[in-house]
C-alpha positions as CSV (number, residue, x, y, z in Angstrom):
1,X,62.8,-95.4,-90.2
2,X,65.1,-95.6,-87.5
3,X,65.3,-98.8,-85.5
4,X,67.6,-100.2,-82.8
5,X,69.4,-103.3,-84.4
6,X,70.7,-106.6,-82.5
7,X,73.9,-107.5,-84.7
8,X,75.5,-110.2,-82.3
9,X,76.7,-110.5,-78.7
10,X,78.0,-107.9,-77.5
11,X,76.7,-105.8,-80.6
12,X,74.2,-103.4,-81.5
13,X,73.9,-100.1,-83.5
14,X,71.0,-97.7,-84.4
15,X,70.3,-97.9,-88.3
16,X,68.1,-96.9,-90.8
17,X,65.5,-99.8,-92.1
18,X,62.2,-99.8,-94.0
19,X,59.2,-99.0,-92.7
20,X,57.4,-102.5,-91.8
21,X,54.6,-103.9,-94.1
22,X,51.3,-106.0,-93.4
23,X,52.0,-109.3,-94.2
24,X,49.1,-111.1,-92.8
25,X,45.0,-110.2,-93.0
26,X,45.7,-110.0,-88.8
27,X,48.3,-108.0,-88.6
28,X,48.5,-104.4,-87.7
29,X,51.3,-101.8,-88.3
30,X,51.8,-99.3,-85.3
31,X,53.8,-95.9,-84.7
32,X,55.2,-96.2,-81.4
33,X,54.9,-93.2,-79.5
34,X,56.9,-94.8,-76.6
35,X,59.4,-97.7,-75.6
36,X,61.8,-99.1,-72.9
37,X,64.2,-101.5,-72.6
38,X,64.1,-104.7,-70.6
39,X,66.2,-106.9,-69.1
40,X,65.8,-108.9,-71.5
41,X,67.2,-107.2,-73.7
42,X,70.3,-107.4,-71.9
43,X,70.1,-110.9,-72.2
44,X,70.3,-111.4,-75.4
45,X,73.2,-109.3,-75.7
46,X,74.8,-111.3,-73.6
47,X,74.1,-114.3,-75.8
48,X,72.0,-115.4,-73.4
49,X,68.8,-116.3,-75.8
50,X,69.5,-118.1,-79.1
51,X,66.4,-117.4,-81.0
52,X,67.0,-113.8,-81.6
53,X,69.5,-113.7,-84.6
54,X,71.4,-111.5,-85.2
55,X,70.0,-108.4,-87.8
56,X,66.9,-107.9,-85.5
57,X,64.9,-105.0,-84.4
58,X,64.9,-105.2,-80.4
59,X,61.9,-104.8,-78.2
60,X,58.8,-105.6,-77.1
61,X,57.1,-103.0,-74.9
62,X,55.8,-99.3,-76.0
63,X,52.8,-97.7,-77.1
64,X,51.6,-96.1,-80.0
65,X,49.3,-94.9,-81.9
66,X,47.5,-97.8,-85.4
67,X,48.6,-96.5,-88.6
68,X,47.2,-99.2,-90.7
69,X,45.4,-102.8,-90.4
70,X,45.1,-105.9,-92.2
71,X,41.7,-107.1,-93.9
72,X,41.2,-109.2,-91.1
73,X,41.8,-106.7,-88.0
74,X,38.0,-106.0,-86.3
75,X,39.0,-104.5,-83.2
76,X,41.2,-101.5,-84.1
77,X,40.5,-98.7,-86.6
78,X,44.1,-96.1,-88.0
79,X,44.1,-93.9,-85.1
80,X,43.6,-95.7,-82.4
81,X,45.6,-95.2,-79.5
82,X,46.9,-98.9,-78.3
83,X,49.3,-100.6,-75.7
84,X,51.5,-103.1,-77.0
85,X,51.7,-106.6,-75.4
86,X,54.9,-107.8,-75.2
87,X,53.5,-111.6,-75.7
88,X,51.1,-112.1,-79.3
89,X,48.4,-114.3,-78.6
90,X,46.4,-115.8,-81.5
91,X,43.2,-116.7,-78.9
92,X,42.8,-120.0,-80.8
93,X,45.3,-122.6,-80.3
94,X,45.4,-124.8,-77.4
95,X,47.6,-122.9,-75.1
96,X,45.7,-119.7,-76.0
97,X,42.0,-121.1,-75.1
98,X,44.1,-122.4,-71.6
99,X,45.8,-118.9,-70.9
100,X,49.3,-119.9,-71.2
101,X,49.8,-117.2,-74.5
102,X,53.3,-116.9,-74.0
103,X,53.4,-120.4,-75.8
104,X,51.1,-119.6,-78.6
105,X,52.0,-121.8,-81.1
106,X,52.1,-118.7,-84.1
107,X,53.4,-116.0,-81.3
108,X,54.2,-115.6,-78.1
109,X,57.8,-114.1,-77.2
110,X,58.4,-112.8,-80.8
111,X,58.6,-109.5,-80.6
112,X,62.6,-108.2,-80.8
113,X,63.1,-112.0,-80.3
114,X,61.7,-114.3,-83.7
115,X,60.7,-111.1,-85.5
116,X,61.2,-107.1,-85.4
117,X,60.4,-105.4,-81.9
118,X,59.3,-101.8,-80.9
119,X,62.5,-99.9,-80.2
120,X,61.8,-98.5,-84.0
121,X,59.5,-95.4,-85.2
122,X,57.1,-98.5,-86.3
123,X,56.3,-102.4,-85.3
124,X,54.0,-104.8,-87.2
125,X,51.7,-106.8,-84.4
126,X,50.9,-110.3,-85.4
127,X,47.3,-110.6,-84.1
128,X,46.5,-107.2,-83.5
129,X,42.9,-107.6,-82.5
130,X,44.6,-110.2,-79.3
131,X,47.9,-108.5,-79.1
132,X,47.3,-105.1,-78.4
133,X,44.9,-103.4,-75.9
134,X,43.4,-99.9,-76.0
135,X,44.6,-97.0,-74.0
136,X,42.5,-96.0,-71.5
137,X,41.5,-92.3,-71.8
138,X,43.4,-90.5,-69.2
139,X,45.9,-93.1,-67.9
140,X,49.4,-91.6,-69.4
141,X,51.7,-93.3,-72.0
142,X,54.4,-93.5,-69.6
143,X,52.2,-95.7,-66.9
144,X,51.4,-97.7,-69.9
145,X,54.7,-98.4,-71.5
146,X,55.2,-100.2,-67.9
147,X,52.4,-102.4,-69.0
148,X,53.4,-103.8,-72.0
149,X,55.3,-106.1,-69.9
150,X,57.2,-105.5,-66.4
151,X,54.2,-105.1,-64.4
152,X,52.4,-108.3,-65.7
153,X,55.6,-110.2,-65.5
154,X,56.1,-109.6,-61.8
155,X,52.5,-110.1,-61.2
156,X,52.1,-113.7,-62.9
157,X,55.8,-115.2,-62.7
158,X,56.1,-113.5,-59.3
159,X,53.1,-112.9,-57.2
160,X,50.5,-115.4,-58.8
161,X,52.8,-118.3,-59.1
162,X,55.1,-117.4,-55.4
163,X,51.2,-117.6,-54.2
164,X,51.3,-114.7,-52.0
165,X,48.5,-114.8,-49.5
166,X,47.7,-112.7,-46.9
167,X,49.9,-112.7,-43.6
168,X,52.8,-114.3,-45.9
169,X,56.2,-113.5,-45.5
170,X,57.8,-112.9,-48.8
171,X,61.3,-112.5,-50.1
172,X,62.2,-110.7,-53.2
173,X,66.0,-111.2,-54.7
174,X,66.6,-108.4,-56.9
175,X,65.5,-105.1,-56.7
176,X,65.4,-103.9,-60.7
177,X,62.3,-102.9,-62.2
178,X,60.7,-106.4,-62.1
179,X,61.5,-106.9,-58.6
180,X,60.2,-103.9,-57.9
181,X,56.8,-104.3,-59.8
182,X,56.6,-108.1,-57.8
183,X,57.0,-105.5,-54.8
184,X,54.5,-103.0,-55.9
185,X,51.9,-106.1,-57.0
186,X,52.5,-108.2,-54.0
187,X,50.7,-105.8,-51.7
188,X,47.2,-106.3,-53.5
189,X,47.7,-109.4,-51.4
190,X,48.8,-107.8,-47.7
191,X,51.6,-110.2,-46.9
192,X,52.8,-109.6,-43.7
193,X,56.0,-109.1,-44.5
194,X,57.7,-108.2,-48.0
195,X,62.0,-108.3,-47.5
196,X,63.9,-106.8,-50.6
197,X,67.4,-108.3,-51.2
198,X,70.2,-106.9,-53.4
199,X,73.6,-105.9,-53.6
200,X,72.5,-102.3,-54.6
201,X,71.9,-99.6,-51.6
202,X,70.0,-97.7,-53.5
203,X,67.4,-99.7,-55.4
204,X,67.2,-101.2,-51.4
205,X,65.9,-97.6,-50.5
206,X,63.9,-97.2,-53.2
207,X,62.2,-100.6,-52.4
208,X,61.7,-99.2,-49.0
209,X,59.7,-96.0,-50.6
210,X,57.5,-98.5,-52.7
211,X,56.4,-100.7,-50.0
212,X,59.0,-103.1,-48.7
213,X,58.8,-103.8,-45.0
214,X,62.8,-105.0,-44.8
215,X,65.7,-105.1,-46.5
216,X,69.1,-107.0,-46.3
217,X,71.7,-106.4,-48.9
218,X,73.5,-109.3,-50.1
219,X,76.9,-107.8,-50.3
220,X,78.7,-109.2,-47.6
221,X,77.5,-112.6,-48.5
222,X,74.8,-113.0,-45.1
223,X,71.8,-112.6,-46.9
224,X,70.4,-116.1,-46.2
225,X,71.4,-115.8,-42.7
226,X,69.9,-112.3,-42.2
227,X,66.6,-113.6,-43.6
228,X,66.4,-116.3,-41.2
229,X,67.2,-114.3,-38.4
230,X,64.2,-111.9,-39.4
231,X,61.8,-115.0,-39.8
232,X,62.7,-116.7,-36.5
233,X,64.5,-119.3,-38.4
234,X,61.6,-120.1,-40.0
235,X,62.0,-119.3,-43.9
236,X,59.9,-117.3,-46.3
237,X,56.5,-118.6,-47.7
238,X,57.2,-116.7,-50.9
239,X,60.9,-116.7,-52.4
240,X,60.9,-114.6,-55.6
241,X,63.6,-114.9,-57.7
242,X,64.2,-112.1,-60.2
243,X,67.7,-111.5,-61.3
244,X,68.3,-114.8,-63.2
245,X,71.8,-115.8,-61.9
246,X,73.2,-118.9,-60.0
247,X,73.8,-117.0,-57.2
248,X,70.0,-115.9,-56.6
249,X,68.2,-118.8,-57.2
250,X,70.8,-120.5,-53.9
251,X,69.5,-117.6,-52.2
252,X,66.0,-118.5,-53.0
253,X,66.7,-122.2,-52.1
254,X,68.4,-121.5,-48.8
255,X,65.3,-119.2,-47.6
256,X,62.1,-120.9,-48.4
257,X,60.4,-122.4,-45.6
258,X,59.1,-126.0,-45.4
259,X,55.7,-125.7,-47.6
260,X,57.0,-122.5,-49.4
261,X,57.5,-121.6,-53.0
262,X,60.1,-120.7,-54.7
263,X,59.1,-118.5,-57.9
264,X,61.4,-117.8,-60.4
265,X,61.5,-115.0,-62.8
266,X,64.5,-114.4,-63.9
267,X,66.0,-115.3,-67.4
268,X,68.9,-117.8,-67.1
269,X,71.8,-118.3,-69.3
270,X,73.7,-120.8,-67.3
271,X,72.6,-123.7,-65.4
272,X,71.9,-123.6,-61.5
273,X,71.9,-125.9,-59.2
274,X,68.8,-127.4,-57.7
275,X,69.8,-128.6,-54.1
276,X,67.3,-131.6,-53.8
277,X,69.5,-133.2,-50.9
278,X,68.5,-130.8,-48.7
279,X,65.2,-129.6,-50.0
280,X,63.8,-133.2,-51.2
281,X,61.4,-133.1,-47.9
282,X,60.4,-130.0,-48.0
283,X,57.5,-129.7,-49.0
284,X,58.0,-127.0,-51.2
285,X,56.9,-126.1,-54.9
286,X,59.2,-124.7,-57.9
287,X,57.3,-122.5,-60.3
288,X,58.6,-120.9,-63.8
289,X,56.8,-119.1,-66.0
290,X,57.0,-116.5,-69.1
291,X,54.6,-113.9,-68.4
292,X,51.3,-114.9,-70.3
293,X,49.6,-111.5,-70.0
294,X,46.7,-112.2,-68.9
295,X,46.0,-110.0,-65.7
296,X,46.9,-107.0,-68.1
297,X,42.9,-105.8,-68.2
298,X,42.8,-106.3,-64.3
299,X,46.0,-104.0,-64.2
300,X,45.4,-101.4,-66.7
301,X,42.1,-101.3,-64.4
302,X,44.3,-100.7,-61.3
303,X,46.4,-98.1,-63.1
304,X,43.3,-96.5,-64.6
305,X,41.9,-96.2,-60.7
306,X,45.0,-95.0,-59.5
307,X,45.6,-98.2,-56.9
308,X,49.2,-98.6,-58.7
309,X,51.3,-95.8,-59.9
310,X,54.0,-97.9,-62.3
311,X,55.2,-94.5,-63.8
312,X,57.3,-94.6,-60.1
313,X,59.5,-97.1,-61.8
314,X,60.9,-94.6,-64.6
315,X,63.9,-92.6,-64.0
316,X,65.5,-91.7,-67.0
317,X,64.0,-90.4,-70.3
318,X,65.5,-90.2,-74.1
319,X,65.0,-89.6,-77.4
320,X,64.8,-92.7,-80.1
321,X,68.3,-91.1,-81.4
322,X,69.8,-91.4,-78.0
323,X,69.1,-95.0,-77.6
324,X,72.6,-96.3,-77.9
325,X,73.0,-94.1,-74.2
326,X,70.0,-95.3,-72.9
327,X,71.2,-98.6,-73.2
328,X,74.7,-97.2,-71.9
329,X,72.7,-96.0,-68.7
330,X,70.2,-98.9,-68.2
331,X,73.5,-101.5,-68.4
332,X,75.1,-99.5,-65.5
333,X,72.3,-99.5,-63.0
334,X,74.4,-99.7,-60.5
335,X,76.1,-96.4,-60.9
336,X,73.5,-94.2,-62.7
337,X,70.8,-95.4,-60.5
338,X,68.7,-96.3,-63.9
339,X,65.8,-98.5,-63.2
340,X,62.9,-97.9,-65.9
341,X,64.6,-96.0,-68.8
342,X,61.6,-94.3,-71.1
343,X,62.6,-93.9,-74.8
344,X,60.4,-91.4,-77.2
345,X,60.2,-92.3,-80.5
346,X,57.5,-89.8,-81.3
């Protein structure tokens, strides 16, 4: 099969590799219809996250369709049509029976990270029967592909842990595809006010179209000001970090209002700085979090009804065999505009 192959910083190549086999009674071997790329994925090109080695199969999002189970697989039958969490959950460990299944002692984060991911004709899912979810009849594979992880991840590490409320004023930094689904998630909660920030013009447009009631771009270095100005010097009760660089999470820090939260979701690969002299009476509260997955049956529900339309987030489509230029386009956001890039494998 043909499968997208991490071979070092900096490095990756499409190869041919064998088809993956069941290795335990759980497991379950799926044809992926569709994939994406994440940020993430960026990141660990960049070096940025040590336990992917190189030699691995990236990716952890897509859909697809069973093609064979393990002894031990109850839920899902060959055939089945299934959405692929991008965190496996056993269900029986300790962090599993407390919801925190992106520290699952036998998975979590492994897909395209501790084992083989879905940018590949085929994935094996540890703990199929907890790790995947059926597709919904008539919700399409493209909504869903959005599923597997973006949308959950700027729910949880955004929305749930910023603690949106209603009448809150929230601050986004970064207006890629997960600050965008914070944007599109925050407003189950009406905050008041909802201010995109970014260096990019036209991801700050597009955040306008999805729901945002401001937006500053950060390019001439004001952005902190700007926000302050808009809050009546007040601050944000939400900052929401999602780019995962120095530089944002200051932002975050200068914005917050006394009692606020800062949220982070990006993933970091250098330290920050964490400005306690100024913040220590604050009153404020500093969440992280990897996405657990756990509000994905509440938002495949919202899909399903049509409250939430992820397939907005999608702007460019390719072909498995074209994956080296999808990559090419999603790592130059800035000039092709790219913010969800959908890749077919089927």
């Amino acid at each position: 099969m043909k499968a997208l192959i991490y071979q070092g910083p900096g490095k990756k190549a499409l190869e041919d590799r064998p088809l993956p086999k069941i290795i335990a009674a759980t497991d379950a071997i799926v044809k992926i219809a569709k994939t994406t790329i994440c940020g993430t994925d960026l990141h660990i090109l960049k070096g940025d996250v040590p336990t992917c080695k190189p030699g691995r199969i990236l990716g952890h999002e897509g859909v697809g369709v069973v093609d064979s189970i393990g002894a031990g697989v109850t839920t899902f039958r060959p055939g089945d049509r299934v959405l692929i969490s991008c965190i496996s959950a056993c269900g029986r460990c300790e962090h599993c029976r407390s919801g925190m299944y992106s520290h699952c002692t036998t998975g979590g984060w492994i897909l395209g990270n501790e084992i083989d991911g879905t940018q590949a004709e085929y994935v094996r899912i540890p703990h199929a029967d907890t790790s995947l979810y059926r597709a919904p009849k008539g919700v399409e594979e493209d909504a869903l592909v959005m599923l597997s992880d973006i949308l959950p991840t700027g729910f949880e590490c955004g929305v749930l842990n910023g603690k949106v409320r209603p009448g809150d004023s929230v601050a986004i930094v970064g207006a890629g595809p997960i600050g965008l689904a914070a944007l599109l998630t925050a407003q189950f909660y009406s905050p008041a006010d909802i201010i995109m920030i970014d260096l990019d013009a036209n991801r700050l447009d597009t955040a306008k179209r999805f729901g945002a009631t401001a937006t500053v771009n950060s390019k001439d270095g004001r952005a902190a000001e700007k926000v302050m100005q808009m809050t009546g010097g007040r601050g944000v009760n939400a900052a929401i970090e999602a780019v995962g660089i120095p530089a944002t999470f200051a932002l975050c820090e200068d914005i917050v209002a006394p009692g606020g939260t800062i949220a982070n979701i990006g993933v970091h690969g250098v330290k920050v700085d964490l400005h306690l002299e100024r913040l220590w009476s604050h009153n404020i509260t500093i969440t992280t979090r990897l996405v657990d997955t756990v509000t994905t049956p509440m938002l495949l529900k919202t899909v399903q009804s049509g409250k939430i339309d992820p397939q907005r987030l999608i702007t460019h489509r390719f072909k498995l065999e074209q994956i080296l230029d999808a990559y090419d386009t999603f790592g130059r956001a800035a000039s092709t505009r790219a913010l969800k890039v959908l890749i077919e494998a089927a």
